[in-house]
MIKOL-734593 format. One record per residue: x negated, z, y of N, C-alpha, C, O in turn. Coordinates in steps of 0.2 Angstrom, whole numbers, plus 5000, padded with zeros to 4 digits. Layout:
<sites>
XZYXZYXZYXZY ...
</sites>
This chain:
<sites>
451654375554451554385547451854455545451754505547 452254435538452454515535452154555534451754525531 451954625533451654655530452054715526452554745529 451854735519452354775517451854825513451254815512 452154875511451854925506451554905500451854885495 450954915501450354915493450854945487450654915482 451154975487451355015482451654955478452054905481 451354965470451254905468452254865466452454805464 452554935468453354925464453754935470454254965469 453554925479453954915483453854855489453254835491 454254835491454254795498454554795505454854755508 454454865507454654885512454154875518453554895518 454554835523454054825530453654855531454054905531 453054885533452754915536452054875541451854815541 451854935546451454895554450854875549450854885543 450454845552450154795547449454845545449054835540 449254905551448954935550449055015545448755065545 449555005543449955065537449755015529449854955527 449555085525449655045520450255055513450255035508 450655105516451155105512451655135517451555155523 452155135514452655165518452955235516452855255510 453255265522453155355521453255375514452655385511 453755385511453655355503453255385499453155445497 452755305498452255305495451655335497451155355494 451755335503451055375507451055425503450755435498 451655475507451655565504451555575495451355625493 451655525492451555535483450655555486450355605488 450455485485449655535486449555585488449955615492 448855625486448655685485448255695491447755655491 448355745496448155745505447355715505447055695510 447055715499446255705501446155615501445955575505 446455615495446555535496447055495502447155435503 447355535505447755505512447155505517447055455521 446655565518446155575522445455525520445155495524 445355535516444955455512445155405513444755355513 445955375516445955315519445855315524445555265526 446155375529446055345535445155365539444955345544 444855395532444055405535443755345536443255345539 444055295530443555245528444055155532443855095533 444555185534444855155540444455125546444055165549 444555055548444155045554444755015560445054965558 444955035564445555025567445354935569444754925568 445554905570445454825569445354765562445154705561 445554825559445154805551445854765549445854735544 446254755553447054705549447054655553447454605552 446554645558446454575564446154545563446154485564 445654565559445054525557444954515551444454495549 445354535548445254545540444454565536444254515533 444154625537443654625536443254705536442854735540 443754725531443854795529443154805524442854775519 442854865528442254885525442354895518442954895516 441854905513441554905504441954975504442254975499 441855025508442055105506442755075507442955055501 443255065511443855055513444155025507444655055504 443854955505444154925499444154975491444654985487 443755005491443455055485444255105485444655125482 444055125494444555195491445355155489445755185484 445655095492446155065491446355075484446855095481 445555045483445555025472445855115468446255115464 445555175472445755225470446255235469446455265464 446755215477447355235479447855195475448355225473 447655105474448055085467448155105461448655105458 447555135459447455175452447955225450448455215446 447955305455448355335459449055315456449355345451 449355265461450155245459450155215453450655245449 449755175449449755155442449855215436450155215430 449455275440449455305434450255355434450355385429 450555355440450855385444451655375441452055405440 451555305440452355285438452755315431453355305429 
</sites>
């Protein structure tokens, strides 16, 4: 299975446990880089069954690039 960059305006590969690619990563703001990976569960891309904090911060991290373009 492919997996590629959340970043709502790229499709660049990335490992299935990254969610953007360098890129898009560094545009966010270091606290929100640190808010993903706090609320990160390493196995959360195998089982698909990413904790309520983890989905919420994504929601912010979308927000973020939306407002960003």
């Amino acid at each position: 299975m492919e997996h590629t960059c959340h970043h709502p305006k790229c499709n660049i590969p990335v490992p299935p446990k990254m969610l953007a690619c360098r890129k898009h990563w560094y545009v966010l703001p270091q606290a929100l880089r640190k808010q993903v990976w706090a609320t990160y569960r390493p196995g959360q891309e195998i089982d698909k069954q990413p904790s309520h904090e983890y989905m919420d911060t994504i929601a912010q991290v979308q927000a973020y690039w939306k407002r960003s373009f």
